[in-house]
N, C-alpha and C positions, 0 to 999 in steps of 0.2 A: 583639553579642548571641549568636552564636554562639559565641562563647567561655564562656558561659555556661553553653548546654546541654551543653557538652563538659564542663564541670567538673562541671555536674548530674551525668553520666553517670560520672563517675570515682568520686565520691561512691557515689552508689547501687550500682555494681557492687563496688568498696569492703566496704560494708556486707551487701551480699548474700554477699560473699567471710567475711567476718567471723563473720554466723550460720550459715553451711553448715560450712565449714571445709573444702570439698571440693577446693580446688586448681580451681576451674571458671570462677571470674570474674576472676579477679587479672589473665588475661592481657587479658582484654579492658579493664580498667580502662589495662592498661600502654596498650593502642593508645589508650584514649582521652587520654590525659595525654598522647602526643604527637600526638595529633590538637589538643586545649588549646594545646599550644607553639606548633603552625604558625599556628593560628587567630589568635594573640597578633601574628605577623609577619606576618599578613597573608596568607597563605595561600588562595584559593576554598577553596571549601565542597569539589570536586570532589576536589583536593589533602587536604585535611583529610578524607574521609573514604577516600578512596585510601590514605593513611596510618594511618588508624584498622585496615584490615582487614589487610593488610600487616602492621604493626607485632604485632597480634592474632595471627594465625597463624603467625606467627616466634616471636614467646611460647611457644605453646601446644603449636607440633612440638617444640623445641627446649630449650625450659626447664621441660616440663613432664613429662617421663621424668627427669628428674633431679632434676626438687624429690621426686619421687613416691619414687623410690630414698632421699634422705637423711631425709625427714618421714617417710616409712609405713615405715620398719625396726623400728619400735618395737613393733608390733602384738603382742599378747598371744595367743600359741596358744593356744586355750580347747579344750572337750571331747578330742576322740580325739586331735588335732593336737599334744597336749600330751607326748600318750606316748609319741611317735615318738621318735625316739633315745636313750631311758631303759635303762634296764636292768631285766631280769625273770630272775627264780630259775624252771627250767620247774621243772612240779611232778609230771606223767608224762611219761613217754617219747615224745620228737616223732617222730612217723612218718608224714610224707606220705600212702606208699603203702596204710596203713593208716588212713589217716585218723584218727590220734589224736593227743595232746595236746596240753597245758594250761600255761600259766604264771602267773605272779604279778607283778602291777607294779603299785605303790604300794596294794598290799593288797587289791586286786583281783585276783580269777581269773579269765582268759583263754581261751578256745581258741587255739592255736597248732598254727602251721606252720610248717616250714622254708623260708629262702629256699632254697636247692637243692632241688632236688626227690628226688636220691638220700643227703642227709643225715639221719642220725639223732641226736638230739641226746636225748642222758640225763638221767633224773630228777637235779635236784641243781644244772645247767650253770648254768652264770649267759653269760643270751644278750642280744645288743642288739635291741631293735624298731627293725624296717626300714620296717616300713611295716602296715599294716592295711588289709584287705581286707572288705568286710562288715562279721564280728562276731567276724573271727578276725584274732589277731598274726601278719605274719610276723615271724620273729626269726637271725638269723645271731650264730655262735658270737663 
């Protein structure tokens, strides 16, 4: 009968694996499927669940920074994430120390900055976004 609940158990964390899609239960289903195995040979109960959390948290340190790294590379930049390493035409003169301008990136206007702080970057440049800050680009030539 105990083999039983252990397959319950794989099942349902299975299935819960399946609607989440979160990478959350897989391991624990892994521990219980060998928790299921030993149960099969015979195993106590004490053994079988000794091996359920073991098995679990070997999954879960070890195989689960890596499922995370090859599954989640896929994720789509959305909003400002998106315009990080693009390209922008400035469209006044960037001057830090003066606190001025502006660029252009994907037909939006910008306030920008220079990543250096003693760089001045001319109307016309065609600069990369480094990164954004607030509601202003920074941009390096």
């Amino acid at each position: 009968m105990e083999s039983f609940y252990w397959l319950i158990a794989v099942a349902v964390l299975l299935i819960i694996e399946i609607t989440t899609l979160g990478l959350t239960t897989i391991w624990f289903a892994g521990g219980a499927l060998i928790a299921f195995l030993a149960s099969i040979l015979g195993a106590s109960y004490l053994i079988q669940f000794l091996l359920f959390v073991v098995v679990s948290v070997i999954l879960l340190c070890f195989t689960r920074p890596i499922a995370i790294r090859y599954f989640n590379n896929h994720r789509a930049r959305t909003n400002y994430e998106s315009i990080i390493g693009q390209k922008a035409k400035v469209t006044s003169t960037i001057d830090n120390f003066n606190q001025t301008g502006s660029a252009n990136v994907n037909g939006q206007e910008w306030t920008a900055r220079a990543e250096r702080e003693d760089e001045i970057i001319q109307e016309g440049t065609m600069v990369k976004v480094v990164a954004i800050k607030g509601v202003k680009l920074i941009v390096a030539k």
